[in-house]
Backbone as CSV, one residue per row, in Angstrom:
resi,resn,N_x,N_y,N_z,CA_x,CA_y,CA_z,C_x,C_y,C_z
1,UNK,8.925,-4.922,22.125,7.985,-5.659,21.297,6.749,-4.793,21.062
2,UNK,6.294,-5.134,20.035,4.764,-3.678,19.550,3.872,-4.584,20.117
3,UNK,3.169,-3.766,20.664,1.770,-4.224,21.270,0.850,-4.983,20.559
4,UNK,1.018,-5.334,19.254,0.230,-6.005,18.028,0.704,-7.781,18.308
5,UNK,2.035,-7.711,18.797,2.546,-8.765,18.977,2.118,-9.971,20.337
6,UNK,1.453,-8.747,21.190,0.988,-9.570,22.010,-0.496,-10.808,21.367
7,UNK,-1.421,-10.142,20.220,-2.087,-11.142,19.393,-1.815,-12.393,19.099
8,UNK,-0.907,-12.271,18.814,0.046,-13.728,18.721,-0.512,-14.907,19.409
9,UNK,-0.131,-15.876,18.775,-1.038,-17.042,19.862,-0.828,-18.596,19.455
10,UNK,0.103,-19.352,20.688,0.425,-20.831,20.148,-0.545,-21.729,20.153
11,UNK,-0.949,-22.544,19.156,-2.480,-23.429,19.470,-2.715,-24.023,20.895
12,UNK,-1.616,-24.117,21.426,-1.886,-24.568,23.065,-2.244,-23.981,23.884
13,UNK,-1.818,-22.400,23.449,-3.057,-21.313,24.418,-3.907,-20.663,23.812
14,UNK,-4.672,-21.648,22.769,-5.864,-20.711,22.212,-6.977,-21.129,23.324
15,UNK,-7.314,-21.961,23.635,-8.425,-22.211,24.845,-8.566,-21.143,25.872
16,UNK,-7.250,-21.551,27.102,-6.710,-20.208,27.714,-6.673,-18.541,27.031
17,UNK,-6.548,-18.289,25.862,-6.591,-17.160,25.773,-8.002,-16.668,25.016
18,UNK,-8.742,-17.706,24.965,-10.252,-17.398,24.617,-10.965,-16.432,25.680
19,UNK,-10.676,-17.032,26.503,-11.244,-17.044,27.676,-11.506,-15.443,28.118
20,UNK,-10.413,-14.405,27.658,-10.118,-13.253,28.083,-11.029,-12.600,26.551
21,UNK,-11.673,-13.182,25.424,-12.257,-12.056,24.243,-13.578,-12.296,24.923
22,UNK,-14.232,-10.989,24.749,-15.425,-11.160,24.638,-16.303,-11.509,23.446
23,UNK,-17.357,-11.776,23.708,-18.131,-12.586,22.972,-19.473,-11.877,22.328
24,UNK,-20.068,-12.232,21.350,-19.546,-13.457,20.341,-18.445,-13.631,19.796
25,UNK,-17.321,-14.114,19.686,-16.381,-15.005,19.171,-16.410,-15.303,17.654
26,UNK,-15.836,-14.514,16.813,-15.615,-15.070,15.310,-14.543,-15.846,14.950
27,UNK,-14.483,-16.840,14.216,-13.408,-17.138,13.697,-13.115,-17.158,12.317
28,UNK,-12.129,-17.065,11.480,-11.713,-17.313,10.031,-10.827,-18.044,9.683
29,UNK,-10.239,-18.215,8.342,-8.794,-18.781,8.352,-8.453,-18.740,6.992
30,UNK,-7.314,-18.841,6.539,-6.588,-18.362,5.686,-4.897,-18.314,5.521
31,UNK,-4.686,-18.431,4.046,-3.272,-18.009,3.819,-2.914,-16.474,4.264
32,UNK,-3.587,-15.831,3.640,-3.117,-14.225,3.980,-1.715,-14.223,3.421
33,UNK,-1.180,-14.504,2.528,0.107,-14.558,1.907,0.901,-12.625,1.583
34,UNK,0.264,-12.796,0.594,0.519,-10.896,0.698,-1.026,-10.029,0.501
35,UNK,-1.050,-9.829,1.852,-2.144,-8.790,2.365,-2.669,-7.639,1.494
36,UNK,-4.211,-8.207,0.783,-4.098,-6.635,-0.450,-6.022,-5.838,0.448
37,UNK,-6.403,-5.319,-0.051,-7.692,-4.708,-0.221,-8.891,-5.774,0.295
38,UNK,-8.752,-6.957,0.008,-9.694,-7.735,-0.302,-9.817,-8.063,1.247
39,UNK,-8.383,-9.007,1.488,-8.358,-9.438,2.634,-8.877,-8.160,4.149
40,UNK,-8.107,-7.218,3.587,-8.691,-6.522,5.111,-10.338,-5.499,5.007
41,UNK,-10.945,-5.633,4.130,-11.867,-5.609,3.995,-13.160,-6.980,4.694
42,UNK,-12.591,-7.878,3.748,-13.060,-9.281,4.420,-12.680,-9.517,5.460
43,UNK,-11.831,-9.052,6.494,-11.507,-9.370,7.537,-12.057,-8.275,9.210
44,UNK,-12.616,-6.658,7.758,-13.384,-5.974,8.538,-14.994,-6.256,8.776
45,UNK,-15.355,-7.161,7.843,-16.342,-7.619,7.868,-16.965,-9.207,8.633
46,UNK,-15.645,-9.705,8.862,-16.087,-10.873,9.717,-16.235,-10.101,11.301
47,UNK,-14.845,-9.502,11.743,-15.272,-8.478,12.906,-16.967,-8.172,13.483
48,UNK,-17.402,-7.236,12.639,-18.573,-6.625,12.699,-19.686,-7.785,12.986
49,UNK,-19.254,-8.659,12.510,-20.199,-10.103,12.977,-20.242,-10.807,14.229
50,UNK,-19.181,-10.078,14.837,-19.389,-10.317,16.678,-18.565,-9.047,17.223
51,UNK,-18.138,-9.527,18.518,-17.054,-8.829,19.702,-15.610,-9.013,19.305
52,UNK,-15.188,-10.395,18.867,-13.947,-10.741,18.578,-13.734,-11.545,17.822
53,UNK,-12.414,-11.513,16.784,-12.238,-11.977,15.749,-10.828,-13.165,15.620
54,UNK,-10.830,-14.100,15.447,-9.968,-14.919,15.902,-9.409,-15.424,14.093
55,UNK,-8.595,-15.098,13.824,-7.881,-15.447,12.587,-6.501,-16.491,12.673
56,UNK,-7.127,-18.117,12.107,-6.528,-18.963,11.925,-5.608,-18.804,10.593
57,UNK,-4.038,-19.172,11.029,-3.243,-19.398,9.611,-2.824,-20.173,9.296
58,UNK,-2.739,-20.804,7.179,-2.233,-21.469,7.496,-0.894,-21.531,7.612
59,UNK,0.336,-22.636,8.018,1.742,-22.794,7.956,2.160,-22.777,6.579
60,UNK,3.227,-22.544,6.378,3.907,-22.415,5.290,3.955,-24.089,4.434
61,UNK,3.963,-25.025,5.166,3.577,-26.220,4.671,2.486,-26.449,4.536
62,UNK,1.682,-26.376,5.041,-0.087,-26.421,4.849,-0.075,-25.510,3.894
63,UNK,0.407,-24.623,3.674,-0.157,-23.690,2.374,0.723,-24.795,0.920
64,UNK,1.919,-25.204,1.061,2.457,-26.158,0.321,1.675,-26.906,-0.449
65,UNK,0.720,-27.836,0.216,0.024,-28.765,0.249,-1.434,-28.129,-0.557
66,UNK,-1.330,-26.934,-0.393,-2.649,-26.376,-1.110,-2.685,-26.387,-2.530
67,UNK,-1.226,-26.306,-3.294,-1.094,-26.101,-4.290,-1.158,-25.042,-4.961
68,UNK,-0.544,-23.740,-4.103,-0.995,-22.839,-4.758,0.300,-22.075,-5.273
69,UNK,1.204,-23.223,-5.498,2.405,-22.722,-6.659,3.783,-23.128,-5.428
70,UNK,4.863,-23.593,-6.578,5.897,-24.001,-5.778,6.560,-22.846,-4.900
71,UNK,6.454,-21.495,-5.661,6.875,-20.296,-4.830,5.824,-19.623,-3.541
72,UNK,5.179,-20.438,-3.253,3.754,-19.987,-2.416,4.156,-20.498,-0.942
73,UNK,4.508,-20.425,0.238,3.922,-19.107,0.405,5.323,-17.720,0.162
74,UNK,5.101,-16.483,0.062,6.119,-15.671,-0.405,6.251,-15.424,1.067
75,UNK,5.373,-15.113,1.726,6.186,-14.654,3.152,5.544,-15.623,4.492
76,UNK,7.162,-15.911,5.139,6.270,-16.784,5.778,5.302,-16.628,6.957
77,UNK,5.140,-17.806,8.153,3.969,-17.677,8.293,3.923,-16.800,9.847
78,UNK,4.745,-17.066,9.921,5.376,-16.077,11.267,5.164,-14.943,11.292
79,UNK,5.626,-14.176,9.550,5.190,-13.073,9.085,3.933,-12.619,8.470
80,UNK,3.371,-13.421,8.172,1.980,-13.149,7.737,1.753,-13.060,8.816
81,UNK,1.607,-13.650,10.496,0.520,-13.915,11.439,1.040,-12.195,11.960
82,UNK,2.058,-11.874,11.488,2.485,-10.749,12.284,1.410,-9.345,11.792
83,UNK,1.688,-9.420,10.685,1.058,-8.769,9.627,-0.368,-8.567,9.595
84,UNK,-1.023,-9.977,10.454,-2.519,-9.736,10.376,-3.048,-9.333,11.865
85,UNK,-1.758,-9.556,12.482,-2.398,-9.175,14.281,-1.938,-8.071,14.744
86,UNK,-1.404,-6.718,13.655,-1.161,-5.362,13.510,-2.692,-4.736,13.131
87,UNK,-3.585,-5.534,12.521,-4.677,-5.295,12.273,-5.638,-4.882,13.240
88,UNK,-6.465,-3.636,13.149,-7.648,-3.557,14.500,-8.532,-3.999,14.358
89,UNK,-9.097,-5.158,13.502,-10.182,-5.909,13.387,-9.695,-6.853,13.274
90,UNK,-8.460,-7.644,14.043,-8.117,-8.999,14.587,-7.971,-8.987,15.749
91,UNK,-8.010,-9.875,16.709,-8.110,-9.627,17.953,-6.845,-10.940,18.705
92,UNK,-6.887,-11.823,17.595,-6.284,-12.948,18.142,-5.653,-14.425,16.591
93,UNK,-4.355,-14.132,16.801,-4.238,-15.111,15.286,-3.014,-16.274,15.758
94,UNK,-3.828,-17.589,14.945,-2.650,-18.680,15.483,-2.551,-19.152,13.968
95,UNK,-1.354,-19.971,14.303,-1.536,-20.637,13.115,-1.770,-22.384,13.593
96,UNK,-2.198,-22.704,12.332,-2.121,-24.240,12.004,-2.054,-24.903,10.428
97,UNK,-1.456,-26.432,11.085,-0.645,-26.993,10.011,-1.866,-28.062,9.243
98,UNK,-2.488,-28.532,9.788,-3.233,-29.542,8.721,-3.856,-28.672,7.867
99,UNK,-4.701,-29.400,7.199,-5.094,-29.439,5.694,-6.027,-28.284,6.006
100,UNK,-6.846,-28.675,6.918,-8.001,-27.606,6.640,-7.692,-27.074,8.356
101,UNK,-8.917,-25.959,8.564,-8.713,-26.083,10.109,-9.726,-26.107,10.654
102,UNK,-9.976,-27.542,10.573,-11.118,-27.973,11.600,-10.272,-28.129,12.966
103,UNK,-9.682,-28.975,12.847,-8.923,-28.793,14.449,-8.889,-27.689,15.052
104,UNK,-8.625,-26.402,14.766,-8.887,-25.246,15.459,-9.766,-25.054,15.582
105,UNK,-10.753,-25.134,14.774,-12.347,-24.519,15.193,-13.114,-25.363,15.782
106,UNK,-12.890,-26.629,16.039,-13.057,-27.526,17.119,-12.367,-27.523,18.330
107,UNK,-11.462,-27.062,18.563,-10.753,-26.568,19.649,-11.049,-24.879,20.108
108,UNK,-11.639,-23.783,19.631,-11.773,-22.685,20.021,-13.644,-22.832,19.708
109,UNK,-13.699,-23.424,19.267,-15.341,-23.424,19.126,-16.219,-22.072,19.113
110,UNK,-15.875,-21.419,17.906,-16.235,-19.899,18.223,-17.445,-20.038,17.674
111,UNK,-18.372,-18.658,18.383,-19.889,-18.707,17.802,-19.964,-18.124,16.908
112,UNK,-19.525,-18.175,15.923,-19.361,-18.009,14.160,-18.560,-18.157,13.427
113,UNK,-18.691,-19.009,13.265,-17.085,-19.370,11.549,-17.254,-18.851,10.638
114,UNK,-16.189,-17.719,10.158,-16.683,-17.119,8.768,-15.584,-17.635,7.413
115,UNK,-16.369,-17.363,6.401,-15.638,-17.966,5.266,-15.670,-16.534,4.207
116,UNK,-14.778,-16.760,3.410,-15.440,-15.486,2.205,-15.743,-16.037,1.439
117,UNK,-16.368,-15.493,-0.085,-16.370,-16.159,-1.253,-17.744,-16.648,-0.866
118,UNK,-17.810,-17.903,-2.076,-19.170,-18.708,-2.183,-19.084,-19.848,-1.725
119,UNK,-18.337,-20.351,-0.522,-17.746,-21.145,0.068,-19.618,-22.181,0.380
120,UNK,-19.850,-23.462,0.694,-21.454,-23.844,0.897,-20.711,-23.894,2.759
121,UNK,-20.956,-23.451,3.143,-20.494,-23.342,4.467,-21.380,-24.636,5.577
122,UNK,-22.130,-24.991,5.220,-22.938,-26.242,5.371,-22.150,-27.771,4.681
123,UNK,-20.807,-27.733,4.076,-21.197,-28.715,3.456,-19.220,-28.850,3.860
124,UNK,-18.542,-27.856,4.334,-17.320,-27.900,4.762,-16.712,-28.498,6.164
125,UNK,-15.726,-29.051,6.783,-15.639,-29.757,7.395,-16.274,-28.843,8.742
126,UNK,-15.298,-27.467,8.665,-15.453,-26.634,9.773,-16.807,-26.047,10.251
127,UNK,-17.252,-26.086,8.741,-18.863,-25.245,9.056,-19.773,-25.969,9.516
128,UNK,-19.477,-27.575,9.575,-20.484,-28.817,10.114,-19.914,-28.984,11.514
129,UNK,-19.158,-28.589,11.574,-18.657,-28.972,13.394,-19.042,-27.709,13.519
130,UNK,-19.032,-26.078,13.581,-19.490,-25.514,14.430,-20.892,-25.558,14.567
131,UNK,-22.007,-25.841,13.059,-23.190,-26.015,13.259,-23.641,-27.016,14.312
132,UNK,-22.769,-28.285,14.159,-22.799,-29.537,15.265,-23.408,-29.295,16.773
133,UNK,-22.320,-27.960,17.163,-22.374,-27.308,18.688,-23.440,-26.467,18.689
134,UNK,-24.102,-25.738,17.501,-25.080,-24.983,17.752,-24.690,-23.089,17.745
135,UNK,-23.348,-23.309,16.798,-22.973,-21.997,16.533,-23.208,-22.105,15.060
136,UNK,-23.103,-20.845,14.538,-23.943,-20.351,13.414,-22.343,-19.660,12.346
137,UNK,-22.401,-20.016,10.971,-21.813,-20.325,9.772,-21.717,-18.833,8.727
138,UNK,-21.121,-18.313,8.586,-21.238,-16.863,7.677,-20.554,-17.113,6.201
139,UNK,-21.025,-17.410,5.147,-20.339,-16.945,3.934,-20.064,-15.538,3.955
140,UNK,-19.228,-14.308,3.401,-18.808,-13.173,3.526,-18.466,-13.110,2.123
141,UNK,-19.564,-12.100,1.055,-18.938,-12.053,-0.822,-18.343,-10.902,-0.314
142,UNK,-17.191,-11.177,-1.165,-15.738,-10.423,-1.557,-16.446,-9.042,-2.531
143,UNK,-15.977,-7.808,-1.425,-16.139,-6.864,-2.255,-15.155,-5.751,-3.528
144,UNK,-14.096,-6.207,-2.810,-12.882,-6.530,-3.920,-12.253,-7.155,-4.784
145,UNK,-12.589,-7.468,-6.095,-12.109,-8.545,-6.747,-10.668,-8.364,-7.001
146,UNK,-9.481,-9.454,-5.243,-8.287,-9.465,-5.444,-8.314,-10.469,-5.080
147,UNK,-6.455,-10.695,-5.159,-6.159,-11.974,-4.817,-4.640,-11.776,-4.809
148,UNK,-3.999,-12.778,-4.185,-2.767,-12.932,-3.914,-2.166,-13.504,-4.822
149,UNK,-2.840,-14.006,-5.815,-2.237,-15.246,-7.299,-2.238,-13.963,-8.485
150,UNK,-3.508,-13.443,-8.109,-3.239,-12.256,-9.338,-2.641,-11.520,-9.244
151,UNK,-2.253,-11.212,-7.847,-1.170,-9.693,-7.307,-0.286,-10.308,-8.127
152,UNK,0.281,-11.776,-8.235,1.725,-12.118,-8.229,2.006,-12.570,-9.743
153,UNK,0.833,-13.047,-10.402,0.605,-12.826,-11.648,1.087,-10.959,-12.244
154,UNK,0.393,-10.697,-12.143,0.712,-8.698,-12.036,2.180,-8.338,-12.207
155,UNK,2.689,-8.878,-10.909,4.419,-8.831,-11.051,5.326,-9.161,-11.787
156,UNK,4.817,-10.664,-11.766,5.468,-11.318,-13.246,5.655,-11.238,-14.494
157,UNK,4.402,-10.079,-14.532,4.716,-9.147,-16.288,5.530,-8.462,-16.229
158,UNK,5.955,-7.869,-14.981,6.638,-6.264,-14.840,8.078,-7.040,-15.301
């Protein structure tokens, strides 16, 4: 097994395996569907905002539910989580199935939730429960203008 694989992580031992990152503690979350520029950029930049970086995914049904096309997600989520915890600015990636992931970030309670984009991070479920505890909220602007809809848009001409 590659050593990337040990990242890996079932929501039942995200508590327990908190315990071993040092801190401050970031968290994110995301489809991560097919991994371009944007994402690991944005994902080098939540890093740099603490010690450790904790990247929530979502499931292949939770991404369903997003609406982001009947062929969505292209790879699943097993493989995306694989894909993002090969990364050296992830430290730790689970996935989850509801809608949003407040449940995780209420359960790992990290001292920074980051978002990308122009997300009001004050006004989202996750960014009001970590403010709640007295941890602190990061919007992160995208310095790559990509995306996983346009990658796949792109293809679809070819």
């Amino acid at each position: 097994m590659p050593d990337f694989e040990s990242k890996l992580c079932e929501s039942d031992q995200l508590v327990t395996r908190l315990k071993d990152l040092p801190h401050p503690v970031v968290l994110t979350n995301g489809v991560f569907d097919l991994l371009h520029r944007g994402h690991v950029t944005y994902l080098a930049q939540a890093k740099a905002l603490g010690a450790s970086l904790i990247v929530a995914v979502n499931t292949d049904d939770s991404v369903k539910r997003l609406g982001k096309g009947a062929d969505r997600p292209i790879n699943t989520c097993t493989d995306r989580m694989a894909v993002l915890a090969a990364l050296a600015s992830v430290d730790l990636v689970v996935a989850f199935s509801e809608d949003t992931a407040l449940e995780t970030v209420t359960l790992a309670r990290p001292d920074i939730y980051v978002k990308g984009g122009d997300y009001d991070m004050n006004s989202i479920p996750e960014g009001q429960a970590v403010l709640a505890y007295g941890g602190q909220v990061r919007a992160v602007q995208f310095e790559h203008d990509r995306s996983t809809t346009k990658t796949l848009q792109k293809m679809r001409q070819i």
